[in-house]
N, CA, C and O atoms as a Tinker XYZ file with bonds, in Angstrom:
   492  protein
     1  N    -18.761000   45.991000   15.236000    73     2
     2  CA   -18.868000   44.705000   15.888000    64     1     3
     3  C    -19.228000   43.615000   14.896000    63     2     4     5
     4  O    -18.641000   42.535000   14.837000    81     3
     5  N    -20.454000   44.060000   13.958000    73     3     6
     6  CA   -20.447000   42.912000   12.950000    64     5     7
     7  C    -19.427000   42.374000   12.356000    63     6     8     9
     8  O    -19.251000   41.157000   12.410000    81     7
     9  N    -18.427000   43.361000   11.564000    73     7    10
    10  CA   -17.124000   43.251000   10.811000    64     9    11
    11  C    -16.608000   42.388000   11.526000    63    10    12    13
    12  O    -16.507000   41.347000   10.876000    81    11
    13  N    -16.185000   42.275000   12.648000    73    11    14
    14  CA   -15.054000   41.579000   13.385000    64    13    15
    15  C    -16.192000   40.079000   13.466000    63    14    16    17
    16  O    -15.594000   39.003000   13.466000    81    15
    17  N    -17.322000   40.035000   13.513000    73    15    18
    18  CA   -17.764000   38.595000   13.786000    64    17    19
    19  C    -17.771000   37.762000   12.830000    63    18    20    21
    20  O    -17.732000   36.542000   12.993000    81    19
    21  N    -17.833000   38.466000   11.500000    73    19    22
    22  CA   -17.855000   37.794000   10.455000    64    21    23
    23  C    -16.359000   37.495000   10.016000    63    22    24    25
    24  O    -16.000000   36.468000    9.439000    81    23
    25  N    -15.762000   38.272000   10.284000    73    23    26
    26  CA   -14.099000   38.262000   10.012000    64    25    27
    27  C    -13.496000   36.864000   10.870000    63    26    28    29
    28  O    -12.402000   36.415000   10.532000    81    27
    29  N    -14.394000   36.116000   12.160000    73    27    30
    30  CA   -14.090000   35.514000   12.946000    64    29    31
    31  C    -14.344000   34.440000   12.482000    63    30    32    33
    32  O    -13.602000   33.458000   12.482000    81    31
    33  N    -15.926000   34.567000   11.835000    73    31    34
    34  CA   -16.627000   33.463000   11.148000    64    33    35
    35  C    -15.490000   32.769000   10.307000    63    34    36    37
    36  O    -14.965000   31.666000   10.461000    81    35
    37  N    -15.201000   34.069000    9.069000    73    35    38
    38  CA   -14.137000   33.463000    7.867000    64    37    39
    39  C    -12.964000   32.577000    8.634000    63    38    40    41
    40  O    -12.819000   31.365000    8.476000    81    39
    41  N    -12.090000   33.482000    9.561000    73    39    42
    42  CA   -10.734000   32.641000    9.729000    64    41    43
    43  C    -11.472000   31.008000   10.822000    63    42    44    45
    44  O    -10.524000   30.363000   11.268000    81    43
    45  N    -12.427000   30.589000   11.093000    73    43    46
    46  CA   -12.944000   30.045000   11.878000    64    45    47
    47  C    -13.322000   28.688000   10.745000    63    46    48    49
    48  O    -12.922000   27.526000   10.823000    81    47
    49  N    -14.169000   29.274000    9.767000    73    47    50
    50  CA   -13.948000   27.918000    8.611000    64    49    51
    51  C    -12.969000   28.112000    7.951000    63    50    52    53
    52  O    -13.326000   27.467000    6.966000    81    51
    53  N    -11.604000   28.640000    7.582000    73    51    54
    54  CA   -10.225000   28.031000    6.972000    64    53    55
    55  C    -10.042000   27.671000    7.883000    63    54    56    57
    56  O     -9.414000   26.698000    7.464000    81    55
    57  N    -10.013000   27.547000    8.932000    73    55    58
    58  CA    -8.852000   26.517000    9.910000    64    57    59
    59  C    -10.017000   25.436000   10.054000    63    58    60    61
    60  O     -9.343000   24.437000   10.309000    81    59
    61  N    -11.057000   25.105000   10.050000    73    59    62
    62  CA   -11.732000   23.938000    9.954000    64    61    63
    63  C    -11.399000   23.284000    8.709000    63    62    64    65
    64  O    -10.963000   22.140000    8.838000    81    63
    65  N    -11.525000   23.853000    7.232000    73    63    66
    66  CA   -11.071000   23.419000    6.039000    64    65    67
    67  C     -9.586000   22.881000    5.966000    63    66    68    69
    68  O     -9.215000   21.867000    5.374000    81    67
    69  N     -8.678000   23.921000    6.815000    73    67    70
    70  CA    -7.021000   23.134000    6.637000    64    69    71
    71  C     -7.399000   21.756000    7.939000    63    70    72    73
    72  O     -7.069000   20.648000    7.514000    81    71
    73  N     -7.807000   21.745000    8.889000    73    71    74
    74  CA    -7.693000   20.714000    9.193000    64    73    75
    75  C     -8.691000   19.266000    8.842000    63    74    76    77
    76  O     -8.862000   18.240000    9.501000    81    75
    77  N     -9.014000   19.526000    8.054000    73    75    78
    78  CA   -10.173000   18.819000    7.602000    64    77    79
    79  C     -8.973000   18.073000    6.734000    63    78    80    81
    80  O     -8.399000   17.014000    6.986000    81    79
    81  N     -8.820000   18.841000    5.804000    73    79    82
    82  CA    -7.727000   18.433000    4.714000    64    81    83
    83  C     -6.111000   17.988000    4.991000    63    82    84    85
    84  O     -5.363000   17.509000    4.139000    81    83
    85  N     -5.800000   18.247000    6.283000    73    83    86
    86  CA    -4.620000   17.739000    6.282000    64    85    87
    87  C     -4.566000   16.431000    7.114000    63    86    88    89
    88  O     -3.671000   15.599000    6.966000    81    87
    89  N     -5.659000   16.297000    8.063000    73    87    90
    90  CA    -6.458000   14.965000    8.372000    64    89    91
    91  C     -6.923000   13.807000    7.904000    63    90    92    93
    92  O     -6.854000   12.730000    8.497000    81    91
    93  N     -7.534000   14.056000    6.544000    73    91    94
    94  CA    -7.932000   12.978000    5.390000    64    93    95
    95  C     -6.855000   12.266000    5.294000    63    94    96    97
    96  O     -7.093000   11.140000    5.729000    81    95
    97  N     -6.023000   12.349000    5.016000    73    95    98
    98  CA    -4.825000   11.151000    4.440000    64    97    99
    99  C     -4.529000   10.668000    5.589000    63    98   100   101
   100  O     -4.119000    9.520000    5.418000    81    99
   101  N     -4.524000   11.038000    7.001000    73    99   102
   102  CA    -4.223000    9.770000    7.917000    64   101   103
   103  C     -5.578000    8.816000    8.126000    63   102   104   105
   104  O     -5.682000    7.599000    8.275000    81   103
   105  N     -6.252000    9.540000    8.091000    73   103   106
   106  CA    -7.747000    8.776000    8.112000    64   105   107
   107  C     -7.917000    7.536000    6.878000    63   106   108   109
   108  O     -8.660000    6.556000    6.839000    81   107
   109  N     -7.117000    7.934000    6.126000    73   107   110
   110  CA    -7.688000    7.195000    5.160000    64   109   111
   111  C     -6.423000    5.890000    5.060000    63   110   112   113
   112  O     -6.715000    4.720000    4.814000    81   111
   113  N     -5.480000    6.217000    5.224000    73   111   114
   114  CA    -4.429000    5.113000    6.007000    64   113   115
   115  C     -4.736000    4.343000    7.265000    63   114   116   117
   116  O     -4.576000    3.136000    7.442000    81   115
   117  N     -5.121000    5.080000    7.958000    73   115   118
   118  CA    -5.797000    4.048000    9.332000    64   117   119
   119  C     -7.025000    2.970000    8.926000    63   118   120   121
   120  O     -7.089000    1.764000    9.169000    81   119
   121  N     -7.836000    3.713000    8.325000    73   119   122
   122  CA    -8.958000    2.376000    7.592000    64   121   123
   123  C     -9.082000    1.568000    6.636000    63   122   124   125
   124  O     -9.987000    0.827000    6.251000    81   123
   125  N     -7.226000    1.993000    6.027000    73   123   126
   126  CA    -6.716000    1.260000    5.171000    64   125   127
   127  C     -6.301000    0.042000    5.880000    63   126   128   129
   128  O     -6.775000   -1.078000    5.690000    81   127
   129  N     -5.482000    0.318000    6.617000    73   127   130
   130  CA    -4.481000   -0.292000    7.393000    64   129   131
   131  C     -5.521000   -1.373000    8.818000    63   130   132   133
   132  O     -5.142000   -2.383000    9.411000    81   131
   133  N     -6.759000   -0.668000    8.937000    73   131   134
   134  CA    -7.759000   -1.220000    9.732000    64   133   135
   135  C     -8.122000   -2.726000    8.567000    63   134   136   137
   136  O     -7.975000   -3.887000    8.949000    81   135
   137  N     -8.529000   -2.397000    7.363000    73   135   138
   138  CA    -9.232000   -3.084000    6.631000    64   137   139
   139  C     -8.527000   -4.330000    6.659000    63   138   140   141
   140  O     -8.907000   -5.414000    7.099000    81   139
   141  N     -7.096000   -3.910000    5.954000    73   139   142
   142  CA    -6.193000   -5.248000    6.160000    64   141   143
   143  C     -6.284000   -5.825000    7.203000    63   142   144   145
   144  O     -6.671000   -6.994000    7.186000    81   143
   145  N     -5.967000   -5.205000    8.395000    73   143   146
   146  CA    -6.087000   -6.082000    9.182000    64   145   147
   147  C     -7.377000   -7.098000    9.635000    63   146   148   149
   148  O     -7.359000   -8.001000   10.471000    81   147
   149  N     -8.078000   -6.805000    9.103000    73   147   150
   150  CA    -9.725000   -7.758000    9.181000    64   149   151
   151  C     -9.979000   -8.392000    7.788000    63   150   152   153
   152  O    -10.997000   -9.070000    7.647000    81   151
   153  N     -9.017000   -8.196000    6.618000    73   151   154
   154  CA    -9.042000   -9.200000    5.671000    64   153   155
   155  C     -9.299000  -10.644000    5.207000    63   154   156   157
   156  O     -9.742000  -11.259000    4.237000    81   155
   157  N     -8.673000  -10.891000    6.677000    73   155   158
   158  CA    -8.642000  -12.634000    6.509000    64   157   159
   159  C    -10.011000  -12.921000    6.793000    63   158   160   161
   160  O    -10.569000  -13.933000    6.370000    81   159
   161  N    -10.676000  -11.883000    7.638000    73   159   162
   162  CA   -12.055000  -12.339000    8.503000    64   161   163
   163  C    -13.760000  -12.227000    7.375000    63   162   164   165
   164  O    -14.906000  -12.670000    7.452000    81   163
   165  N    -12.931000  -11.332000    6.393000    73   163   166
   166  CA   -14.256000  -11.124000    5.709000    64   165   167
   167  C    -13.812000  -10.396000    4.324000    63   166   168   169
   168  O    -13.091000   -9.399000    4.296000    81   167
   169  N    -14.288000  -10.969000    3.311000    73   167   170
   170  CA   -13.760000  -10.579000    1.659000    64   169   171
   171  C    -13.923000   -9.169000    1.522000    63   170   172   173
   172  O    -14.966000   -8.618000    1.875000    81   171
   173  N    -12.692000   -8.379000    0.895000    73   171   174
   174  CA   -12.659000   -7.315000    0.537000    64   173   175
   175  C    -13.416000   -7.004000   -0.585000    63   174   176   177
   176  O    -13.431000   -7.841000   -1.487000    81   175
   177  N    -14.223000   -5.687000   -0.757000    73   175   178
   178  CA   -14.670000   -5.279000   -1.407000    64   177   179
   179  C    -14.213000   -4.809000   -2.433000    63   178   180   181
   180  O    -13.191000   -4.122000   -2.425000    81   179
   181  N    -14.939000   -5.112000   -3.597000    73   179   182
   182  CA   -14.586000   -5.187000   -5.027000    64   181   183
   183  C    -14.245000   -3.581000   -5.732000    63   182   184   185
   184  O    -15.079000   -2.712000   -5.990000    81   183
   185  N    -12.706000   -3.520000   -5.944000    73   183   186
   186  CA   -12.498000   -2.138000   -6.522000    64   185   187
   187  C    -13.009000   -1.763000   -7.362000    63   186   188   189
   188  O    -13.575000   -2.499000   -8.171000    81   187
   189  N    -12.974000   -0.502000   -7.443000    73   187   190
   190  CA   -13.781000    0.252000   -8.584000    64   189   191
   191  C    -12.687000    0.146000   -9.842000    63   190   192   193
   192  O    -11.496000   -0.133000   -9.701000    81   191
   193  N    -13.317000    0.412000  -11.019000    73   191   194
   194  CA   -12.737000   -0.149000  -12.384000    64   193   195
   195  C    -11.525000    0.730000  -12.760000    63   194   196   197
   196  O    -10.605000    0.536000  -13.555000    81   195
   197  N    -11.884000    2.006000  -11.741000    73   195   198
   198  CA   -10.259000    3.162000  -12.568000    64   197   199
   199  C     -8.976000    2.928000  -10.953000    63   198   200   201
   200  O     -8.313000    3.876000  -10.532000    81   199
   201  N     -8.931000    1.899000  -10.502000    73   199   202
   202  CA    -8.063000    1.323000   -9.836000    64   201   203
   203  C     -7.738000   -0.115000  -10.194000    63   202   204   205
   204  O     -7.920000   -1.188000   -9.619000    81   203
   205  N     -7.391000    0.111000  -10.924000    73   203   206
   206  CA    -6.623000   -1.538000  -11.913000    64   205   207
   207  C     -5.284000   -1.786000  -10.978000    63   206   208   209
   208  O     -4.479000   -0.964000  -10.541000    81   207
   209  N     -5.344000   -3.258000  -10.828000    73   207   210
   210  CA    -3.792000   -3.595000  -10.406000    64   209   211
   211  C     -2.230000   -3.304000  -11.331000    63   210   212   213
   212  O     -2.149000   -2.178000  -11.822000    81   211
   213  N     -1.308000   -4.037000  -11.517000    73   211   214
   214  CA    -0.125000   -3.327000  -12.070000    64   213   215
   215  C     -0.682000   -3.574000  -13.283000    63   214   216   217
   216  O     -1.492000   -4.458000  -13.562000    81   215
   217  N     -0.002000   -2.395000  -14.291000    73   215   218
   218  CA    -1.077000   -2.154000  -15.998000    64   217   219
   219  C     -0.313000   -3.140000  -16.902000    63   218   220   221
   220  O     -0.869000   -3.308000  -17.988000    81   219
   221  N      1.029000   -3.956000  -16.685000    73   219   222
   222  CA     1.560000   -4.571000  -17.538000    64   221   223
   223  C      0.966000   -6.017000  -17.138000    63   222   224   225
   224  O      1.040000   -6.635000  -16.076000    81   223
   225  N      0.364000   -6.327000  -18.336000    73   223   226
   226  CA     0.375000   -8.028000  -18.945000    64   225   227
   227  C     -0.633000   -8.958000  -17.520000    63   226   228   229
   228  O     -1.842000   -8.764000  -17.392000    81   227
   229  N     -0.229000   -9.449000  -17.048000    73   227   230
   230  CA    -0.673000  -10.764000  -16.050000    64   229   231
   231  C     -0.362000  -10.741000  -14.802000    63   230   232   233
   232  O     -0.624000  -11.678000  -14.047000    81   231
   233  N      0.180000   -9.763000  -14.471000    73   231   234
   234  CA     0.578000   -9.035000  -13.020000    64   233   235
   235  C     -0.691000   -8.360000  -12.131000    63   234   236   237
   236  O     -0.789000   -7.224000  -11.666000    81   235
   237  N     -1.787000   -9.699000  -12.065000    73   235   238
   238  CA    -3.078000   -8.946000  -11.458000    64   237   239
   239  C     -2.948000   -9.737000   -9.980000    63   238   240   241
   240  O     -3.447000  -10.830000   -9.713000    81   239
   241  N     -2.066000   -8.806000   -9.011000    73   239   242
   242  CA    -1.718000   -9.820000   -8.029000    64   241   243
   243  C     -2.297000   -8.687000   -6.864000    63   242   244   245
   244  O     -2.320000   -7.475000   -7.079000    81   243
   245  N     -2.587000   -9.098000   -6.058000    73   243   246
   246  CA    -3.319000   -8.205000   -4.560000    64   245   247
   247  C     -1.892000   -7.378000   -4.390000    63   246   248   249
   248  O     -0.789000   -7.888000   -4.586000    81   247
   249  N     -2.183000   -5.657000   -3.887000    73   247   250
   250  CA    -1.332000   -5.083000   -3.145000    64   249   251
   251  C     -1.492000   -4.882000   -1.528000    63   250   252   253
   252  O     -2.377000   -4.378000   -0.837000    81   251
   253  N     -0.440000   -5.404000   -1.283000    73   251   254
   254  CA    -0.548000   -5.125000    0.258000    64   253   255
   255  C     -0.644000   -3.790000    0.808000    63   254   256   257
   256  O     -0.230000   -2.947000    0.012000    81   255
   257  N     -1.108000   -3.259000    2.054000    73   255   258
   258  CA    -1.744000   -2.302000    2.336000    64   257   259
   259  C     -0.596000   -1.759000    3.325000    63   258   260   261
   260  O     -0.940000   -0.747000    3.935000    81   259
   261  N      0.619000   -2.201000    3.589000    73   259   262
   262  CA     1.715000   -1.572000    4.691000    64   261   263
   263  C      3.156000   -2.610000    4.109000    63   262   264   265
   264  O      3.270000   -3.652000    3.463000    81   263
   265  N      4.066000   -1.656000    4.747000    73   263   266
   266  CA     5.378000   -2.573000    4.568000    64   265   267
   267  C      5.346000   -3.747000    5.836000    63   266   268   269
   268  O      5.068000   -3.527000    7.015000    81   267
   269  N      5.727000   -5.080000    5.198000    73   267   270
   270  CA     5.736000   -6.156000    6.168000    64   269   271
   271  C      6.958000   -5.759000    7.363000    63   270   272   273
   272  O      7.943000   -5.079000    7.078000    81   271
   273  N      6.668000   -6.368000    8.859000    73   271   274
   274  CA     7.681000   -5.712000    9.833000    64   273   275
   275  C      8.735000   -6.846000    9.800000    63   274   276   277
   276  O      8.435000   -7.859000    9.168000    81   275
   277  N      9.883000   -6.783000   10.388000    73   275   278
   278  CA    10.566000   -7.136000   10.078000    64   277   279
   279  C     10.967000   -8.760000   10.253000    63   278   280   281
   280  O     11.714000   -9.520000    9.638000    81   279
   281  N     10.101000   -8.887000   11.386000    73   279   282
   282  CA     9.909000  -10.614000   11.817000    64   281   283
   283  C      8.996000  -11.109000   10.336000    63   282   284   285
   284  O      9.369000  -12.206000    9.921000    81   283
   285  N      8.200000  -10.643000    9.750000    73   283   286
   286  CA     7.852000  -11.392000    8.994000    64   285   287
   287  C      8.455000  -11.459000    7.612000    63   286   288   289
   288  O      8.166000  -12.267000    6.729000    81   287
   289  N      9.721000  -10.059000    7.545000    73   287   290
   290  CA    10.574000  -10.610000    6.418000    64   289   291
   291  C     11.910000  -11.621000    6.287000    63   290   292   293
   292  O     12.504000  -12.221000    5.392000    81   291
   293  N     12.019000  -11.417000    7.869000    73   291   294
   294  CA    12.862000  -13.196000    8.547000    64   293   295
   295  C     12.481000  -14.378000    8.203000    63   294   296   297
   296  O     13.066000  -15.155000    7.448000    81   295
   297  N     11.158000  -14.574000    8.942000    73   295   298
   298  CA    10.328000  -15.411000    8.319000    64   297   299
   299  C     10.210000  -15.570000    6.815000    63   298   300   301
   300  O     10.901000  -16.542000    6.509000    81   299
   301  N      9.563000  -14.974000    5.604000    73   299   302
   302  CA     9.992000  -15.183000    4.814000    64   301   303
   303  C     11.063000  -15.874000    4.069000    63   302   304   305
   304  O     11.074000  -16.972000    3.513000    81   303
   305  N     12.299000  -14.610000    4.244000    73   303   306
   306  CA    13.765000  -15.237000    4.058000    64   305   307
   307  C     14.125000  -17.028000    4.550000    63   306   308   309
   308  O     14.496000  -18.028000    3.934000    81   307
   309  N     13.807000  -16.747000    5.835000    73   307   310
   310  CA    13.563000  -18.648000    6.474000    64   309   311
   311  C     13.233000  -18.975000    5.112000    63   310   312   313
   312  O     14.045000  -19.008000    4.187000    81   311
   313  N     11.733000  -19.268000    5.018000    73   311   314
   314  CA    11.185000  -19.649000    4.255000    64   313   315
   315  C     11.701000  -19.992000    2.559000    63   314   316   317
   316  O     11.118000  -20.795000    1.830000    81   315
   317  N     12.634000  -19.369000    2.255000    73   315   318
   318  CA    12.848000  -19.346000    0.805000    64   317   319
   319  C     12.384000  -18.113000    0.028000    63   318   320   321
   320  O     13.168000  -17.619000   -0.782000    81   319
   321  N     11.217000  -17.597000    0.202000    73   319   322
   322  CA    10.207000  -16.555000   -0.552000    64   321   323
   323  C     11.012000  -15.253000   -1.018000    63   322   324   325
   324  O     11.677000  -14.528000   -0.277000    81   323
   325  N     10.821000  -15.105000   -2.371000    73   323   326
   326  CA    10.894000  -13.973000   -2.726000    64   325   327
   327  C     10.211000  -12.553000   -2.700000    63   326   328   329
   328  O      9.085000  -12.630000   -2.211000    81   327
   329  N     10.488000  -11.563000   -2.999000    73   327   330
   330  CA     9.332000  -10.027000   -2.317000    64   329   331
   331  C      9.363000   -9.622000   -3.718000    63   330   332   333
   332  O     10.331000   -9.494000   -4.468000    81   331
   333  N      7.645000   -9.380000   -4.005000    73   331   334
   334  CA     7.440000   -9.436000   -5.797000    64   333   335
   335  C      7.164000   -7.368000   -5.526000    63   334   336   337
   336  O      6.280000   -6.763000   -4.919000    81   335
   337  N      7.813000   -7.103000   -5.940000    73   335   338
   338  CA     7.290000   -5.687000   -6.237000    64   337   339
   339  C      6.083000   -5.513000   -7.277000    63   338   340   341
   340  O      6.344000   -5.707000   -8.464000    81   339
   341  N      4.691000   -5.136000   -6.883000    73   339   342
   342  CA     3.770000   -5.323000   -7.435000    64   341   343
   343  C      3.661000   -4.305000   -8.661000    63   342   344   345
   344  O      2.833000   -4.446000   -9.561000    81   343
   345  N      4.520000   -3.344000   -8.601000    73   343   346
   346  CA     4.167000   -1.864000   -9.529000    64   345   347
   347  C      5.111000   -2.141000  -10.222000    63   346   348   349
   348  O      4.714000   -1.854000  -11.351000    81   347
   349  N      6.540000   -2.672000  -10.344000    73   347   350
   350  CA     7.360000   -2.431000  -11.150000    64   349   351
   351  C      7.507000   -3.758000  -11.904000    63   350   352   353
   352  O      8.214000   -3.681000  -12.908000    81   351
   353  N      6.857000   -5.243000  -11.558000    73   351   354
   354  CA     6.872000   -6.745000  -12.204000    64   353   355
   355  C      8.019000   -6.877000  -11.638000    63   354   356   357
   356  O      8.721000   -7.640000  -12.301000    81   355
   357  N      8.514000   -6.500000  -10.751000    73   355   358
   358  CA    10.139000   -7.370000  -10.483000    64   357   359
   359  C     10.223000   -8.426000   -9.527000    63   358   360   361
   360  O      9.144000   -8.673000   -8.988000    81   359
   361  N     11.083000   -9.042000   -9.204000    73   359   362
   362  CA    11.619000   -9.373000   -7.666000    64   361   363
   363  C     12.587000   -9.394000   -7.269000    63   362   364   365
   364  O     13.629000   -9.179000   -7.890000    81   363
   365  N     12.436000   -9.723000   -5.862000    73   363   366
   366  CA    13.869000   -9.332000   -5.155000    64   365   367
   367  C     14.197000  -10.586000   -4.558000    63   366   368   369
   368  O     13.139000  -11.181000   -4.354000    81   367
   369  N     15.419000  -11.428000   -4.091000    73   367   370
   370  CA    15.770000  -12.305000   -3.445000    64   369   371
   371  C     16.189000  -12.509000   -2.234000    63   370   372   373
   372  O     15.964000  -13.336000   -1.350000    81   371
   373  N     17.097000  -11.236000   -2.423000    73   371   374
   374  CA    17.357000  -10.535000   -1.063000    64   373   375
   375  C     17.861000   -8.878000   -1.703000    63   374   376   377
   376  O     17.433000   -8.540000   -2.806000    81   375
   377  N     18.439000   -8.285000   -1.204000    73   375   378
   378  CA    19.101000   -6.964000   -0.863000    64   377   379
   379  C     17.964000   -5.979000   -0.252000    63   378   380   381
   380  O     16.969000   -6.148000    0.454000    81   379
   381  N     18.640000   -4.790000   -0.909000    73   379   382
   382  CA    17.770000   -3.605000   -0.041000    64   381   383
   383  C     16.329000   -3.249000   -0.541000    63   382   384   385
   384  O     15.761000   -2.169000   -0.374000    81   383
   385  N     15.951000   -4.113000   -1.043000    73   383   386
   386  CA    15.079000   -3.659000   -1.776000    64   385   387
   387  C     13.776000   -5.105000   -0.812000    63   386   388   389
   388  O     12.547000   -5.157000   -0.760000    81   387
   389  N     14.403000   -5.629000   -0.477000    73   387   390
   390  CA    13.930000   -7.157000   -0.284000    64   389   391
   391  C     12.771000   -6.988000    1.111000    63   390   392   393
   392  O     13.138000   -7.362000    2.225000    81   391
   393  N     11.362000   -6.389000    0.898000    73   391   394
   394  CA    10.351000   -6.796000    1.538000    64   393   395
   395  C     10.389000   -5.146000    2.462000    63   394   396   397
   396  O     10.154000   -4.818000    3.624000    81   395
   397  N     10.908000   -4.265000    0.944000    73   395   398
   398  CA    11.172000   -2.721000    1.287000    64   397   399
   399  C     10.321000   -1.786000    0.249000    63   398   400   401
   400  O     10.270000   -0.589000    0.529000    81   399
   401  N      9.856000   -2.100000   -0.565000    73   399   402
   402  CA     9.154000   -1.148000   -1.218000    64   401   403
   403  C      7.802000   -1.422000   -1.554000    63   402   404   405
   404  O      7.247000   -2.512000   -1.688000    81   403
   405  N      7.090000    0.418000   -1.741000    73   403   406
   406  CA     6.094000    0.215000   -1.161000    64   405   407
   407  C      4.908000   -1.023000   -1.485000    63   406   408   409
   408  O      4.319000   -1.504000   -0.517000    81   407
   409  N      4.668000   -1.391000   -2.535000    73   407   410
   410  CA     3.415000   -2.406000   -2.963000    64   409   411
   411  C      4.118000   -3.494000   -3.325000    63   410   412   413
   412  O      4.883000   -3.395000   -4.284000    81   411
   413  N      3.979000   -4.807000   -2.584000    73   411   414
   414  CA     4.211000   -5.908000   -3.273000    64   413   415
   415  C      3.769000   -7.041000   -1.909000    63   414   416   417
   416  O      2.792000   -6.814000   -1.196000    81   415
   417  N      4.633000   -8.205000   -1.730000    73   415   418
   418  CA     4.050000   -9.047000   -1.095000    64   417   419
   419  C      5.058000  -10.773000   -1.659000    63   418   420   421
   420  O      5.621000  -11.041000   -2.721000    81   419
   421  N      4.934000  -11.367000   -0.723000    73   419   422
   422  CA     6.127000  -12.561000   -0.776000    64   421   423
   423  C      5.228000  -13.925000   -1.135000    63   422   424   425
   424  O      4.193000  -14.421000   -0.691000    81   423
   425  N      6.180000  -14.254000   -2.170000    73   423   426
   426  CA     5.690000  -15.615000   -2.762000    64   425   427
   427  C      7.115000  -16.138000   -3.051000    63   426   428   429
   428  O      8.153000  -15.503000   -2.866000    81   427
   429  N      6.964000  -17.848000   -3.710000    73   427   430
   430  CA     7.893000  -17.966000   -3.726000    64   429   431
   431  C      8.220000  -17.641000   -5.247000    63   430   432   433
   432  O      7.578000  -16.884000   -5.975000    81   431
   433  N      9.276000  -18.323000   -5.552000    73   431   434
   434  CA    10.236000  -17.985000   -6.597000    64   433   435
   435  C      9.570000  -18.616000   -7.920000    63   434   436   437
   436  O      9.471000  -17.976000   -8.967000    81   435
   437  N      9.187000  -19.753000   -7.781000    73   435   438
   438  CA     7.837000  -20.432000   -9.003000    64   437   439
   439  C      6.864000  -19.593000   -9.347000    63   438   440   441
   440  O      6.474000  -19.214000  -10.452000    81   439
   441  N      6.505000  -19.339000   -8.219000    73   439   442
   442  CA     4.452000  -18.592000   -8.341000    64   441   443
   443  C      5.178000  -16.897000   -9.083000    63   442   444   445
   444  O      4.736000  -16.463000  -10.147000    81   443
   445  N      6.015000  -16.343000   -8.492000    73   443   446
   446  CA     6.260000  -14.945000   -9.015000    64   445   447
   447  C      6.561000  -15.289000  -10.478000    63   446   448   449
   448  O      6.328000  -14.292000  -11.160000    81   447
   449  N      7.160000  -16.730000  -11.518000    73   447   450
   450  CA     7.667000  -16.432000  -12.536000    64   449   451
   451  C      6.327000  -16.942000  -13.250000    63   450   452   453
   452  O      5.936000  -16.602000  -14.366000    81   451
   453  N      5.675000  -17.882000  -12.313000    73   451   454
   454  CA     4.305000  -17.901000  -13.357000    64   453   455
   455  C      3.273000  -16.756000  -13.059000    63   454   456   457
   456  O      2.289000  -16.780000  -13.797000    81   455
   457  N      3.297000  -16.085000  -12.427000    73   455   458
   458  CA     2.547000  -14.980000  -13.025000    64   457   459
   459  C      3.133000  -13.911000  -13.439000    63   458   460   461
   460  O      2.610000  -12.806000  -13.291000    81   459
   461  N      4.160000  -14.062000  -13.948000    73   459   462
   462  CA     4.809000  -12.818000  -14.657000    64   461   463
   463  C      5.853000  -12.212000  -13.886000    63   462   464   465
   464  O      6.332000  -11.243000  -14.475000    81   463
   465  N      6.182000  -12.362000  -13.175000    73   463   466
   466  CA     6.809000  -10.862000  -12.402000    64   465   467
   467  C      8.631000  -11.579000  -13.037000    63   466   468   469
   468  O      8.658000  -12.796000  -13.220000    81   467
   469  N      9.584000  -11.006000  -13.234000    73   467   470
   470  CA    10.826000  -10.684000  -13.436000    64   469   471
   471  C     12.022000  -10.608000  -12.734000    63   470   472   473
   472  O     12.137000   -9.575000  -12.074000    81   471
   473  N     13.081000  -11.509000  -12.669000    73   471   474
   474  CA    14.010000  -11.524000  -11.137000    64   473   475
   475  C     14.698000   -9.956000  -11.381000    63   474   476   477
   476  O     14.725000   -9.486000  -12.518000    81   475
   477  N     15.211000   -9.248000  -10.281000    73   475   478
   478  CA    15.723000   -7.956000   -9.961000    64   477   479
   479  C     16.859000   -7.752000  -10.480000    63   478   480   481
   480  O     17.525000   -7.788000   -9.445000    81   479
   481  N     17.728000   -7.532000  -11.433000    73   479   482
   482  CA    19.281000   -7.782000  -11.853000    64   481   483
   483  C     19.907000   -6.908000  -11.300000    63   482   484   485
   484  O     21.101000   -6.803000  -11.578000    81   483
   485  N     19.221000   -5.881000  -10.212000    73   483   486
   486  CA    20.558000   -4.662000  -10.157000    64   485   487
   487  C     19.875000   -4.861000   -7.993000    63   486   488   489
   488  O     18.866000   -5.292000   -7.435000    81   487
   489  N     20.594000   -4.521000   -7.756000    73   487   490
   490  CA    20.175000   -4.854000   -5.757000    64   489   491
   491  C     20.710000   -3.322000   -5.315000    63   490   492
   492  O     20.676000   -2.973000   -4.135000    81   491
């Protein structure tokens, strides 16, 4: 009888451990995705130093925390604004790439060349 309780014990914490662990990453997207959304209301807290923004040159620009939906890449487009890909220094003007990959955020076409970022040559 002991054998089997302890045998119950073991498979009783791996399945607490796998779900523990396969849980974390939505958790940690939801209070990602929570945070942004309360951004405007109260200053984000200051990253820690081994999370640097993009590593090339003058490209120290905020990453957005979700892909924008699609009314607000209309909007945009309205607007004129280009979609700065924050990881790679590029931008996009339009195509498939345009307010589609994952880290970046819309400015216009001035502000992306003064802080560095690069127009997209291939769509």
């Amino acid at each position: 009888m002991k054998r089997s309780q302890s045998k119950l014990a073991l498979w009783l914490l791996a399945f607490c451990l796998i779900v523990t662990f396969a849980i974390s990453p939505a958790l940690v997207r939801a209070q990602a995705s929570s945070s942004g959304a309360n951004s405007a209301t109260k200053p984000a807290a200051p990253a820690s130093s081994s999370a640097t923004p993009a590593a090339s040159g003058n490209m120290a620009a905020p990453r957005t925390t979700g892909k924008p939906s699609s009314s607000e890449i209309a909007a945009a487009k309205a607007s004129g604004k280009v979609w700065v890909n924050t990881e790679s220094g590029v931008y996009h003007k339009s195509g498939r790439w345009y307010g589609k990959t994952k880290n970046g955020k819309f400015m216009t076409e001035a502000e992306a060349k003064a802080a560095g970022y690069k127009e997209a040559h291939r769509e």
